[in-house]
C-alpha positions in Angstrom: -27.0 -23.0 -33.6 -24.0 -25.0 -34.6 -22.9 -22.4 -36.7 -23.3 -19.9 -34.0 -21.0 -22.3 -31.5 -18.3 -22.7 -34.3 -18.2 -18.8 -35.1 -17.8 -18.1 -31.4 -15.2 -20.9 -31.0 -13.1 -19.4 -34.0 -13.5 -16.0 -32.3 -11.8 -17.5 -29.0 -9.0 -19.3 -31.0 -8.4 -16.6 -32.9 -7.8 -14.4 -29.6 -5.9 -17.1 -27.9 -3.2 -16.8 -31.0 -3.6 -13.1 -31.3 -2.0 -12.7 -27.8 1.2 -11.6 -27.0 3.0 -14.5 -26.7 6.8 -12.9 -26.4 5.4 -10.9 -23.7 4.0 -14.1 -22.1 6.7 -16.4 -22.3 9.4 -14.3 -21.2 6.6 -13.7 -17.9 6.7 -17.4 -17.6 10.3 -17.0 -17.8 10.8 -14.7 -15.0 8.2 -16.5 -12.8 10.3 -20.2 -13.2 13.5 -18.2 -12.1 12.0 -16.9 -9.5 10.6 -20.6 -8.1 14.7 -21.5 -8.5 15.5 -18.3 -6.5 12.9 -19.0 -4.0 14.6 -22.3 -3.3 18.0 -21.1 -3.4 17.2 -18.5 -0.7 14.8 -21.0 1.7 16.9 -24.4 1.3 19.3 -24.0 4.4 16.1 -22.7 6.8 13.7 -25.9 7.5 10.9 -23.3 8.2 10.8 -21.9 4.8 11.4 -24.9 2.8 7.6 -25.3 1.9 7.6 -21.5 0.1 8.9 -22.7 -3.6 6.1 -25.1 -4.0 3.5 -22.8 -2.9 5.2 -19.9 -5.0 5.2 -22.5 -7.6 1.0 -23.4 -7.6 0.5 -19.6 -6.9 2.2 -18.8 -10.2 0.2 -21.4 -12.0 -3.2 -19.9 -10.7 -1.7 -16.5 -11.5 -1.1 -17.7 -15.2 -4.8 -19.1 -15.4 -6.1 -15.7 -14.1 -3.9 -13.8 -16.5 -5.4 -16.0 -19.3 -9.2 -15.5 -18.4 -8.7 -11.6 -18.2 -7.0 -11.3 -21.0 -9.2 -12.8 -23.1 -12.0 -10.2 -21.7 -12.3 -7.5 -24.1 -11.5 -4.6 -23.3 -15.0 -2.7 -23.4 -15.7 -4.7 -20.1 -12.2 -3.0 -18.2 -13.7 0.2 -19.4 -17.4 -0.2 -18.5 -16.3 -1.5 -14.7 -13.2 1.2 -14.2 -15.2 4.1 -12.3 -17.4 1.1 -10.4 -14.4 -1.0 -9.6 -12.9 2.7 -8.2 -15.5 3.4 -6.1 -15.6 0.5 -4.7 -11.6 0.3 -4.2 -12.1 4.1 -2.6 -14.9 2.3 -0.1 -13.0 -0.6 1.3 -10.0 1.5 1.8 -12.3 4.3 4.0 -13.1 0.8 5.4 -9.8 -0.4 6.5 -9.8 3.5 8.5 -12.5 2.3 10.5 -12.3 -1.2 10.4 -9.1 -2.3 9.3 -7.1 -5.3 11.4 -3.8 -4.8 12.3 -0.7 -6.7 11.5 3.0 -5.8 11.7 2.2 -2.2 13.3 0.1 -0.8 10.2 -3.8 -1.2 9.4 -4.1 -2.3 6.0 -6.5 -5.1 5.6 -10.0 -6.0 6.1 -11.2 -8.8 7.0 -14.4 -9.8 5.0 -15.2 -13.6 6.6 -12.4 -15.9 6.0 -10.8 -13.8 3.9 -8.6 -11.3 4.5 -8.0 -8.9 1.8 -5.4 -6.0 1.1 -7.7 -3.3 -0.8 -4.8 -0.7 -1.9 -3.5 -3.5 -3.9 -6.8 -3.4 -5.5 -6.7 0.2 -6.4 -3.8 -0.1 -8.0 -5.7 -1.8 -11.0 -8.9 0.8 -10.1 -7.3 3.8 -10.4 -5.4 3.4 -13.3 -8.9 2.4 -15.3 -10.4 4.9 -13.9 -8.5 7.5 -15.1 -7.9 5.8 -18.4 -11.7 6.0 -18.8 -12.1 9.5 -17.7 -8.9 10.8 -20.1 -10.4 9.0 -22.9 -14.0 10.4 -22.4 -13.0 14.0 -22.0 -10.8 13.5 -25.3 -13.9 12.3 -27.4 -15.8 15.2 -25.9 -13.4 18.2 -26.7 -9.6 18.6 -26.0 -8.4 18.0 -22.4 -8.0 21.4 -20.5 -6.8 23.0 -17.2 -9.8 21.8 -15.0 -9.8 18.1 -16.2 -6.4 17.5 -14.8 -7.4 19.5 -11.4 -10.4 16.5 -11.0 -7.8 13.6 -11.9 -5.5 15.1 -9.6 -8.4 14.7 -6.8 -9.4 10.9 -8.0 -5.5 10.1 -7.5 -5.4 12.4 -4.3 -8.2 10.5 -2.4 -6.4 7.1 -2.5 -3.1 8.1 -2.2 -3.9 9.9 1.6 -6.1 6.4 2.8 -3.5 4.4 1.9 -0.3 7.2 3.0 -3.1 6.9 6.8 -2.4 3.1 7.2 0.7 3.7 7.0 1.5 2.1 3.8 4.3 4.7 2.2 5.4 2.5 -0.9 2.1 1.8 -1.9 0.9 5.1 -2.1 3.9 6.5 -4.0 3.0 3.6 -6.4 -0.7 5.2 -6.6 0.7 8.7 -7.3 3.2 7.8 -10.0 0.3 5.8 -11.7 -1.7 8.4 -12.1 0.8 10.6 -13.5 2.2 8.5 -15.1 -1.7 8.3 -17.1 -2.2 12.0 -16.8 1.4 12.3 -18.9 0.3 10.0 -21.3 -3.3 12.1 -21.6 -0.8 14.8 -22.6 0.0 17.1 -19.4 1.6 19.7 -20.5 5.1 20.1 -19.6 5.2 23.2 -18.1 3.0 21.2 -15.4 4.9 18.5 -15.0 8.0 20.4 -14.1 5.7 23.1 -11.6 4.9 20.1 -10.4 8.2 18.2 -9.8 9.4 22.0 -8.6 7.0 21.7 -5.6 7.7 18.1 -4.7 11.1 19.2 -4.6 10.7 21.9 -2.7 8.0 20.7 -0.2 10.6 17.6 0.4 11.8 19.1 3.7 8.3 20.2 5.0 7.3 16.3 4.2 10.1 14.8 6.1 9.4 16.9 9.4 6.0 17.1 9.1 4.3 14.3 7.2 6.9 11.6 7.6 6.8 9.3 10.9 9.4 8.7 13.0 10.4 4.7 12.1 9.8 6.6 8.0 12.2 9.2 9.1 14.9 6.5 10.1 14.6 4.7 7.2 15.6 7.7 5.0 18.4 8.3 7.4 19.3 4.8 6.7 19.2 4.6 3.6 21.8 7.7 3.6 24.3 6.1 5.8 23.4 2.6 6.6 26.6 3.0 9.0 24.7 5.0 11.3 23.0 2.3 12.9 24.7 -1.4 11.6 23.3 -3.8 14.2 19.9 -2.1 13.9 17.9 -0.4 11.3 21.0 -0.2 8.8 21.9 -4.2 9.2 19.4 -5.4 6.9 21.0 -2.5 4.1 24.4 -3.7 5.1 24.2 -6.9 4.3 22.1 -6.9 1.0 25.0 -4.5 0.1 27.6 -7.3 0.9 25.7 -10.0 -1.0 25.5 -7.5 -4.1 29.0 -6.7 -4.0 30.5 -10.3 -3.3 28.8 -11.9 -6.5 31.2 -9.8 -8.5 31.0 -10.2 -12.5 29.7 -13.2 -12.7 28.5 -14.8 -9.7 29.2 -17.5 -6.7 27.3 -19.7 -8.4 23.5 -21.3 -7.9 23.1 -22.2 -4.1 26.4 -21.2 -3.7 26.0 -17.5 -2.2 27.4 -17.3 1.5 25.1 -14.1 2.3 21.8 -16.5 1.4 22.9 -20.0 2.2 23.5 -18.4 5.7 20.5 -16.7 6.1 22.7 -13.4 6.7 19.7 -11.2 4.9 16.4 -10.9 6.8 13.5 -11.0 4.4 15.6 -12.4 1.4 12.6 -14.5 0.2 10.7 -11.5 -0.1 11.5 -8.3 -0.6 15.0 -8.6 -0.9 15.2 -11.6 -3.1 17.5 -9.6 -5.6 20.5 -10.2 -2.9 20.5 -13.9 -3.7 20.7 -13.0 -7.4 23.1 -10.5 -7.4 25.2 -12.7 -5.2 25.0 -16.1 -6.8 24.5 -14.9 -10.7 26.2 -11.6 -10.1 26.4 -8.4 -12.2 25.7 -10.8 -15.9 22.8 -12.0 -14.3 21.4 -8.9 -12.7 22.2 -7.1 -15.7 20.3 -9.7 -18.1 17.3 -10.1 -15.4 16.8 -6.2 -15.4 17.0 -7.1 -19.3 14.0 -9.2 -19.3 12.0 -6.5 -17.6 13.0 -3.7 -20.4 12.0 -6.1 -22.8 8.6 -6.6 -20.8 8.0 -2.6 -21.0 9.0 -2.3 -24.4 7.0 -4.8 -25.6 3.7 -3.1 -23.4 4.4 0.2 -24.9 4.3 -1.4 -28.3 1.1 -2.6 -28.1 -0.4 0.7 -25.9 0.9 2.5 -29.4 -1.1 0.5 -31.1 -4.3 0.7 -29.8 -6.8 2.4 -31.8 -9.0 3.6 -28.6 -7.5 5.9 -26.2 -8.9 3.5 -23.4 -6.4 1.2 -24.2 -3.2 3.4 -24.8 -3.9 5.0 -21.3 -4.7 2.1 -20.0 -1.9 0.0 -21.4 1.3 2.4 -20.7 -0.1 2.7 -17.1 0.0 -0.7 -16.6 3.9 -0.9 -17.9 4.7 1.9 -15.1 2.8 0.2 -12.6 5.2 -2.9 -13.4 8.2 -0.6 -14.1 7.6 1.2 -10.6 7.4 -2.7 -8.6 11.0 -3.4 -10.4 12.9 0.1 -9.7 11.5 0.6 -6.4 12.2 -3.0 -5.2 15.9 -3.0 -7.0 17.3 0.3 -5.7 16.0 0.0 -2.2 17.8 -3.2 -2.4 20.6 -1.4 -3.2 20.8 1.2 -0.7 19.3 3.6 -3.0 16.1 4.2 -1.4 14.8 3.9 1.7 13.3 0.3 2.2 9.5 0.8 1.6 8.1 -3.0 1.2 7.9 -3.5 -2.7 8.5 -7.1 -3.6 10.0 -7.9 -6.9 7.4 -9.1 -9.2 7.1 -12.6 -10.4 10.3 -13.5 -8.1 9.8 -12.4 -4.3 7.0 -14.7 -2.5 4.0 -13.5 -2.4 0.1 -14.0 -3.7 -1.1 -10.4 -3.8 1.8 -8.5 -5.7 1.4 -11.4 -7.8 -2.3 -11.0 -8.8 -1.9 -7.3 -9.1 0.9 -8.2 -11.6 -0.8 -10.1 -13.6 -3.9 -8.1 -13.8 -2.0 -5.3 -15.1 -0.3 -7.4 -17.6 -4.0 -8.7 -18.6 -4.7 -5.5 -19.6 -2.0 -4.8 -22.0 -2.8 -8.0 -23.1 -6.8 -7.4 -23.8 -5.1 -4.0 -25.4 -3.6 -6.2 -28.0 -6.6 -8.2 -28.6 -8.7 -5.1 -29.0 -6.0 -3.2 -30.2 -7.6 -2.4 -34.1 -11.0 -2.0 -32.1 -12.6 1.9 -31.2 -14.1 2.0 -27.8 -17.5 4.2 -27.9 -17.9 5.2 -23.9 -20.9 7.2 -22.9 -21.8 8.4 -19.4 -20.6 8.3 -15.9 -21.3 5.2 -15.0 
Protein backbone atom coordinates (compact mmCIF):
# COMPACT_ATOMS: atom_id res chain seq x y z
CA UNK A 1 0.00 0.00 0.00
CA UNK A 2 2.56 2.53 0.78
CA UNK A 3 4.27 1.89 -2.24
CA UNK A 4 1.07 2.10 -4.22
CA UNK A 5 0.36 5.85 -2.45
CA UNK A 6 3.97 7.03 -3.31
CA UNK A 7 3.81 5.71 -7.06
CA UNK A 8 0.49 7.56 -7.42
CA UNK A 9 1.87 10.64 -5.61
CA UNK A 10 4.99 10.73 -8.04
CA UNK A 11 2.46 10.27 -10.90
CA UNK A 12 0.60 13.62 -9.70
CA UNK A 13 3.93 15.60 -9.17
CA UNK A 14 5.19 14.52 -12.10
CA UNK A 15 1.97 16.03 -14.03
CA UNK A 16 1.83 19.08 -11.94
CA UNK A 17 5.63 19.86 -13.50
CA UNK A 18 4.80 18.43 -16.89
CA UNK A 19 2.18 21.31 -17.40
CA UNK A 20 2.55 24.18 -19.37
CA UNK A 21 3.65 26.54 -17.26
CA UNK A 22 4.52 29.52 -20.00
CA UNK A 23 1.12 29.09 -21.07
CA UNK A 24 -0.11 29.41 -17.42
CA UNK A 25 1.73 32.25 -16.21
CA UNK A 26 1.27 34.51 -18.99
CA UNK A 27 -2.90 33.48 -18.27
CA UNK A 28 -2.13 34.61 -14.72
CA UNK A 29 -0.67 37.50 -16.38
CA UNK A 30 -3.51 38.55 -18.34
CA UNK A 31 -6.04 37.86 -15.53
CA UNK A 32 -3.94 40.41 -12.85
CA UNK A 33 -4.16 43.10 -15.72
CA UNK A 34 -7.38 42.66 -16.06
CA UNK A 35 -8.23 43.01 -12.03
CA UNK A 36 -6.04 46.56 -12.61
CA UNK A 37 -8.30 47.42 -15.61
CA UNK A 38 -11.34 46.49 -13.85
CA UNK A 39 -10.47 49.06 -11.26
CA UNK A 40 -9.37 51.63 -13.48
CA UNK A 41 -12.70 51.54 -15.35
CA UNK A 42 -15.13 51.21 -11.96
CA UNK A 43 -13.08 53.65 -9.52
CA UNK A 44 -14.99 56.98 -10.36
CA UNK A 45 -18.67 55.01 -10.18
CA UNK A 46 -19.46 54.08 -6.33
CA UNK A 47 -21.90 51.37 -7.76
CA UNK A 48 -19.19 49.38 -9.39
CA UNK A 49 -16.53 49.75 -7.06
CA UNK A 50 -17.13 46.25 -5.53
CA UNK A 51 -16.47 44.44 -9.20
CA UNK A 52 -12.39 44.13 -8.94
CA UNK A 53 -12.45 42.22 -5.80
CA UNK A 54 -15.08 39.83 -6.98
CA UNK A 55 -13.34 39.66 -10.48
CA UNK A 56 -10.33 39.09 -8.38
CA UNK A 57 -11.79 35.79 -6.15
CA UNK A 58 -13.49 34.70 -9.40
CA UNK A 59 -10.14 34.41 -11.09
CA UNK A 60 -8.65 32.63 -8.18
CA UNK A 61 -11.62 29.85 -8.32
CA UNK A 62 -11.14 29.98 -12.13
CA UNK A 63 -7.31 29.13 -11.57
CA UNK A 64 -8.28 26.21 -9.04
CA UNK A 65 -10.81 24.79 -11.65
CA UNK A 66 -8.24 25.11 -14.45
CA UNK A 67 -5.81 23.18 -12.16
CA UNK A 68 -8.25 20.22 -11.27
CA UNK A 69 -9.16 19.64 -15.04
CA UNK A 70 -6.13 19.80 -16.24
CA UNK A 71 -4.81 17.34 -14.36
CA UNK A 72 -7.71 14.93 -15.63
CA UNK A 73 -6.47 12.87 -18.35
CA UNK A 74 -7.56 13.21 -21.25
CA UNK A 75 -9.26 9.66 -21.81
CA UNK A 76 -11.98 11.12 -19.42
CA UNK A 77 -12.72 14.55 -21.95
CA UNK A 78 -13.00 11.92 -24.53
CA UNK A 79 -15.20 9.23 -22.88
CA UNK A 80 -17.77 12.21 -21.55
CA UNK A 81 -17.68 14.41 -25.09
CA UNK A 82 -20.90 12.88 -26.85
CA UNK A 83 -22.64 12.61 -23.17
CA UNK A 84 -21.74 16.03 -22.11
CA UNK A 85 -23.22 17.02 -25.87
CA UNK A 86 -26.32 15.63 -25.48
CA UNK A 87 -26.83 16.90 -22.56
CA UNK A 88 -25.67 20.53 -23.65
CA UNK A 89 -28.27 19.90 -26.87
CA UNK A 90 -31.06 19.10 -23.91
CA UNK A 91 -30.81 22.10 -21.78
CA UNK A 92 -30.68 24.36 -24.61
CA UNK A 93 -34.18 22.63 -26.18
CA UNK A 94 -34.90 23.51 -22.53
CA UNK A 95 -34.27 27.13 -22.38
CA UNK A 96 -36.99 27.09 -25.87
CA UNK A 97 -39.52 26.00 -23.60
CA UNK A 98 -38.46 26.95 -20.42
CA UNK A 99 -35.95 29.49 -20.56
CA UNK A 100 -36.32 32.93 -18.19
CA UNK A 101 -35.89 35.95 -19.64
CA UNK A 102 -33.48 38.72 -19.01
CA UNK A 103 -32.43 41.80 -21.05
CA UNK A 104 -35.07 40.90 -23.99
CA UNK A 105 -33.51 37.38 -24.89
CA UNK A 106 -34.17 33.80 -23.34
CA UNK A 107 -31.05 32.22 -22.60
CA UNK A 108 -30.98 30.74 -19.23
CA UNK A 109 -32.52 28.20 -17.16
CA UNK A 110 -33.11 28.32 -13.99
CA UNK A 111 -32.37 24.93 -12.19
CA UNK A 112 -33.20 25.87 -8.19
CA UNK A 113 -30.93 28.60 -7.06
CA UNK A 114 -29.00 28.52 -9.79
CA UNK A 115 -29.32 30.05 -12.87
CA UNK A 116 -27.28 28.65 -15.61
CA UNK A 117 -26.31 29.82 -19.23
CA UNK A 118 -26.25 26.38 -21.17
CA UNK A 119 -24.73 27.62 -24.72
CA UNK A 120 -21.79 28.56 -22.81
CA UNK A 121 -21.75 24.99 -21.93
CA UNK A 122 -21.74 23.82 -25.45
CA UNK A 123 -19.13 25.55 -26.36
CA UNK A 124 -16.84 23.04 -24.38
CA UNK A 125 -19.53 20.12 -25.70
CA UNK A 126 -19.31 20.57 -29.04
CA UNK A 127 -15.90 20.92 -29.67
CA UNK A 128 -15.36 17.30 -27.71
CA UNK A 129 -17.75 15.97 -29.43
CA UNK A 130 -16.58 16.40 -32.59
CA UNK A 131 -13.05 15.85 -31.64
CA UNK A 132 -14.20 12.37 -30.55
CA UNK A 133 -16.26 11.70 -33.63
CA UNK A 134 -13.20 12.99 -36.10
CA UNK A 135 -10.79 10.89 -34.28
CA UNK A 136 -13.04 7.70 -34.37
CA UNK A 137 -13.89 7.85 -38.00
CA UNK A 138 -9.96 8.33 -38.65
CA UNK A 139 -9.00 5.06 -36.72
CA UNK A 140 -11.81 3.34 -38.58
CA UNK A 141 -10.97 4.30 -42.26
CA UNK A 142 -10.17 7.74 -43.90
CA UNK A 143 -12.73 10.55 -43.30
CA UNK A 144 -15.12 10.89 -46.43
CA UNK A 145 -17.93 13.02 -47.96
CA UNK A 146 -20.70 11.78 -45.60
CA UNK A 147 -18.76 12.15 -42.28
CA UNK A 148 -18.55 15.90 -42.66
CA UNK A 149 -22.37 16.06 -43.80
CA UNK A 150 -23.18 14.36 -39.91
CA UNK A 151 -20.66 16.89 -38.25
CA UNK A 152 -22.15 19.59 -40.18
CA UNK A 153 -25.62 18.49 -38.45
CA UNK A 154 -24.11 18.04 -34.70
CA UNK A 155 -22.74 21.78 -35.27
CA UNK A 156 -26.17 22.75 -37.10
CA UNK A 157 -28.50 21.68 -34.11
CA UNK A 158 -26.83 24.11 -31.53
CA UNK A 159 -25.97 26.79 -33.55
CA UNK A 160 -30.16 27.31 -34.54
CA UNK A 161 -31.25 26.89 -30.45
CA UNK A 162 -28.87 29.19 -29.47
CA UNK A 163 -29.26 31.72 -33.04
CA UNK A 164 -33.66 31.18 -31.44
CA UNK A 165 -32.81 32.88 -28.05
CA UNK A 166 -31.50 35.31 -29.74
CA UNK A 167 -27.98 34.91 -28.80
CA UNK A 168 -26.08 35.93 -32.39
CA UNK A 169 -22.35 36.04 -31.06
CA UNK A 170 -22.62 32.93 -29.44
CA UNK A 171 -23.77 31.02 -32.07
CA UNK A 172 -21.26 32.37 -34.65
CA UNK A 173 -18.72 31.21 -31.94
CA UNK A 174 -20.40 27.55 -32.16
CA UNK A 175 -20.12 27.56 -36.00
CA UNK A 176 -16.56 28.72 -36.31
CA UNK A 177 -15.68 25.90 -33.61
CA UNK A 178 -16.79 23.37 -35.47
CA UNK A 179 -15.16 24.32 -38.51
CA UNK A 180 -12.61 25.33 -37.15
CA UNK A 181 -12.30 21.11 -35.92
CA UNK A 182 -13.75 19.92 -39.16
CA UNK A 183 -10.52 21.99 -40.95
CA UNK A 184 -8.29 20.56 -38.66
CA UNK A 185 -9.95 16.76 -39.44
CA UNK A 186 -8.74 17.74 -42.91
CA UNK A 187 -11.84 19.33 -44.92
CA UNK A 188 -10.86 19.49 -48.05
CA UNK A 189 -10.32 22.86 -49.50
CA UNK A 190 -12.48 22.82 -52.30
CA UNK A 191 -15.20 22.71 -49.31
CA UNK A 192 -14.09 25.11 -47.45
CA UNK A 193 -14.15 27.72 -50.18
CA UNK A 194 -17.89 26.26 -51.59
CA UNK A 195 -18.56 26.80 -48.36
CA UNK A 196 -17.38 30.41 -47.67
CA UNK A 197 -18.87 31.04 -51.48
CA UNK A 198 -22.36 30.42 -50.04
CA UNK A 199 -21.99 32.31 -46.86
CA UNK A 200 -21.02 35.02 -48.96
CA UNK A 201 -23.56 34.83 -51.16
CA UNK A 202 -26.48 33.94 -48.85
CA UNK A 203 -25.30 37.24 -46.72
CA UNK A 204 -28.09 39.37 -48.20
CA UNK A 205 -30.91 36.73 -47.94
CA UNK A 206 -29.60 36.48 -44.07
CA UNK A 207 -29.83 40.11 -43.35
CA UNK A 208 -33.48 40.48 -44.75
CA UNK A 209 -34.62 37.35 -43.79
CA UNK A 210 -32.94 35.79 -40.85
CA UNK A 211 -31.59 38.87 -39.07
CA UNK A 212 -33.93 40.85 -36.51
CA UNK A 213 -34.63 44.19 -36.61
CA UNK A 214 -32.45 45.61 -33.34
CA UNK A 215 -29.51 42.77 -35.34
CA UNK A 216 -30.18 44.70 -38.45
CA UNK A 217 -29.30 48.16 -36.75
CA UNK A 218 -26.42 47.01 -35.26
CA UNK A 219 -24.87 46.13 -38.72
CA UNK A 220 -26.02 49.41 -39.92
CA UNK A 221 -24.18 50.82 -37.02
CA UNK A 222 -21.45 49.38 -37.12
CA UNK A 223 -21.19 50.75 -40.89
CA UNK A 224 -21.72 54.29 -40.00
CA UNK A 225 -21.95 54.80 -36.34
CA UNK A 226 -22.92 58.53 -37.54
CA UNK A 227 -26.18 57.44 -38.49
CA UNK A 228 -27.56 57.34 -35.22
CA UNK A 229 -24.86 59.15 -32.52
CA UNK A 230 -27.05 59.77 -29.53
CA UNK A 231 -28.60 56.25 -29.99
CA UNK A 232 -27.50 53.02 -31.16
CA UNK A 233 -24.13 54.47 -32.71
CA UNK A 234 -23.17 56.40 -29.18
CA UNK A 235 -21.73 53.55 -27.49
CA UNK A 236 -19.40 52.87 -31.07
CA UNK A 237 -18.67 56.51 -30.99
CA UNK A 238 -17.19 56.79 -28.02
CA UNK A 239 -15.11 53.49 -27.71
CA UNK A 240 -13.76 55.03 -30.99
CA UNK A 241 -12.75 58.31 -29.13
CA UNK A 242 -11.21 56.47 -26.14
CA UNK A 243 -9.13 54.27 -28.81
CA UNK A 244 -8.07 57.11 -30.77
CA UNK A 245 -7.19 59.63 -27.75
CA UNK A 246 -4.57 57.17 -26.07
CA UNK A 247 -2.40 57.73 -29.10
CA UNK A 248 1.15 55.82 -29.05
CA UNK A 249 1.56 55.40 -25.83
CA UNK A 250 -1.15 56.15 -23.66
CA UNK A 251 -2.85 58.81 -20.99
CA UNK A 252 -1.58 56.99 -18.47
CA UNK A 253 -3.11 54.32 -15.71
CA UNK A 254 -6.37 55.96 -14.30
CA UNK A 255 -5.77 58.69 -16.30
CA UNK A 256 -8.09 58.05 -19.44
CA UNK A 257 -10.92 60.92 -19.69
CA UNK A 258 -13.35 58.52 -21.84
CA UNK A 259 -13.26 55.87 -18.57
CA UNK A 260 -12.61 58.13 -15.51
CA UNK A 261 -15.89 59.77 -16.84
CA UNK A 262 -17.85 56.98 -17.35
CA UNK A 263 -18.34 58.26 -21.13
CA UNK A 264 -18.49 54.33 -22.39
CA UNK A 265 -21.51 52.26 -21.39
CA UNK A 266 -20.55 48.74 -20.57
CA UNK A 267 -16.68 49.50 -20.28
CA UNK A 268 -16.34 47.00 -17.45
CA UNK A 269 -17.49 44.47 -19.62
CA UNK A 270 -17.56 44.14 -23.01
CA UNK A 271 -15.84 47.05 -23.94
CA UNK A 272 -13.05 46.94 -21.41
CA UNK A 273 -10.44 47.26 -24.30
CA UNK A 274 -11.49 51.24 -24.49
CA UNK A 275 -9.84 51.85 -21.09
CA UNK A 276 -6.76 50.06 -22.44
CA UNK A 277 -6.44 51.51 -25.53
CA UNK A 278 -6.93 54.84 -23.97
CA UNK A 279 -4.79 54.76 -20.94
CA UNK A 280 -1.88 52.27 -22.31
CA UNK A 281 -2.51 53.22 -25.86
CA UNK A 282 -1.37 51.55 -29.18
CA UNK A 283 2.15 49.88 -27.15
CA UNK A 284 -0.06 48.47 -24.80
CA UNK A 285 -2.80 47.21 -27.08
CA UNK A 286 -0.30 46.10 -29.38
CA UNK A 287 1.77 43.99 -26.55
CA UNK A 288 -1.73 42.79 -24.93
CA UNK A 289 -2.95 41.38 -28.32
CA UNK A 290 0.84 40.02 -28.09
CA UNK A 291 0.16 37.98 -25.02
CA UNK A 292 -2.85 36.33 -26.76
CA UNK A 293 -0.56 35.25 -29.99
CA UNK A 294 1.72 33.85 -27.69
CA UNK A 295 -1.23 32.03 -25.87
CA UNK A 296 -2.40 30.39 -29.42
CA UNK A 297 0.97 29.67 -30.43
CA UNK A 298 1.91 28.05 -27.53
CA UNK A 299 -1.78 25.76 -27.80
CA UNK A 300 -1.00 24.81 -31.30
CA UNK A 301 2.36 23.60 -30.07
CA UNK A 302 1.18 21.30 -27.89
CA UNK A 303 -2.16 20.13 -30.24
CA UNK A 304 0.94 19.23 -32.77
CA UNK A 305 2.21 17.25 -30.38
CA UNK A 306 -0.27 15.12 -29.36
CA UNK A 307 0.09 11.64 -30.31
CA UNK A 308 -3.83 10.89 -30.33
CA UNK A 309 -6.00 12.69 -32.79
CA UNK A 310 -8.45 13.30 -29.70
CA UNK A 311 -6.12 15.71 -28.48
CA UNK A 312 -4.91 17.58 -31.65
CA UNK A 313 -8.66 18.19 -32.53
CA UNK A 314 -9.42 18.78 -29.43
CA UNK A 315 -6.57 21.13 -28.59
CA UNK A 316 -6.50 23.53 -31.82
CA UNK A 317 -10.32 23.89 -31.24
CA UNK A 318 -9.90 25.12 -27.96
CA UNK A 319 -7.12 27.88 -29.30
CA UNK A 320 -9.96 29.08 -31.82
CA UNK A 321 -12.54 29.11 -29.35
CA UNK A 322 -10.05 31.56 -27.36
CA UNK A 323 -8.88 33.22 -30.55
CA UNK A 324 -12.63 33.89 -31.63
CA UNK A 325 -13.52 35.50 -27.72
CA UNK A 326 -10.33 37.99 -28.51
CA UNK A 327 -11.05 39.06 -32.28
CA UNK A 328 -14.63 39.19 -31.92
CA UNK A 329 -14.53 41.30 -28.69
CA UNK A 330 -11.50 43.60 -30.10
CA UNK A 331 -12.87 44.53 -33.54
CA UNK A 332 -16.46 45.18 -32.40
CA UNK A 333 -14.76 47.39 -30.05
CA UNK A 334 -13.40 48.93 -32.78
CA UNK A 335 -16.16 49.61 -35.01
CA UNK A 336 -15.26 46.69 -36.96
CA UNK A 337 -18.13 44.52 -36.28
CA UNK A 338 -21.28 44.89 -35.24
CA UNK A 339 -21.47 44.70 -31.27
CA UNK A 340 -22.56 41.13 -30.60
CA UNK A 341 -21.79 40.64 -26.57
CA UNK A 342 -18.33 38.83 -26.53
CA UNK A 343 -16.39 39.85 -23.43
CA UNK A 344 -12.71 39.91 -23.56
CA UNK A 345 -11.33 36.92 -21.78
CA UNK A 346 -9.54 36.98 -18.54
CA UNK A 347 -10.12 40.94 -18.56
CA UNK A 348 -13.93 41.96 -18.94
CA UNK A 349 -16.12 41.03 -15.67
CA UNK A 350 -17.66 38.22 -15.75
CA UNK A 351 -17.91 34.37 -14.11
CA UNK A 352 -19.25 32.44 -17.16
CA UNK A 353 -16.84 33.49 -20.09
CA UNK A 354 -14.42 32.99 -17.52
CA UNK A 355 -15.13 29.30 -16.76
CA UNK A 356 -15.61 28.55 -20.31
CA UNK A 357 -12.11 30.02 -20.69
CA UNK A 358 -10.49 28.13 -18.63
CA UNK A 359 -12.01 24.90 -19.47
CA UNK A 360 -10.78 25.23 -22.83
CA UNK A 361 -7.45 26.10 -21.72
CA UNK A 362 -7.75 22.78 -19.40
CA UNK A 363 -7.87 20.94 -22.27
CA UNK A 364 -4.87 21.94 -24.12
CA UNK A 365 -3.41 21.62 -20.93
CA UNK A 366 -4.47 17.73 -20.28
CA UNK A 367 -3.25 17.55 -24.18
CA UNK A 368 0.20 18.23 -22.98
CA UNK A 369 -0.03 15.88 -20.14
CA UNK A 370 -1.20 13.14 -22.35
CA UNK A 371 0.43 14.44 -25.17
CA UNK A 372 3.03 11.06 -25.81
CA UNK A 373 -0.23 8.98 -24.87
CA UNK A 374 -2.64 7.04 -27.83
CA UNK A 375 -6.24 7.28 -27.02
CA UNK A 376 -8.03 3.83 -27.98
CA UNK A 377 -11.96 5.01 -28.29
CA UNK A 378 -14.55 2.40 -29.06
CA UNK A 379 -18.27 2.90 -29.55
CA UNK A 380 -20.85 5.50 -29.36
CA UNK A 381 -21.15 6.15 -26.21
Amino acid sequence: MPTSFAQTNDDFVSRVFRLPWIMILIMLGLGIFGVAVLYSSTITNPIEAGLPAKHAVRLGIAFVFLFALAMTPLGFWSAVSYTGYLGALLLLVGVEFFGAMGGGAQRWLDIGPIRVQPSEFMKLALLLALARFYHQVRASGEVKFFHHIFALLMIAAPVMLVFRQPDLGTSLMLAATGFAVMFFAGMRYWIIIAGLVAVVLSAPLAYFYVLKDYQRERVLTAIDPSRDPLGAGYQIQQAEIAIGSGGAEGRGYMQGTQSQLDYIPEQHTDFIFTVIAEEFGFVGSVGLIGAWIALFALGLMVAGRSRSHFGYLASSGAVVTIAFYVFVNIAMVSGMLPVVGVPLPLISYGGTAMLTVMAAFAVICATNLDRDKHLSISGFF
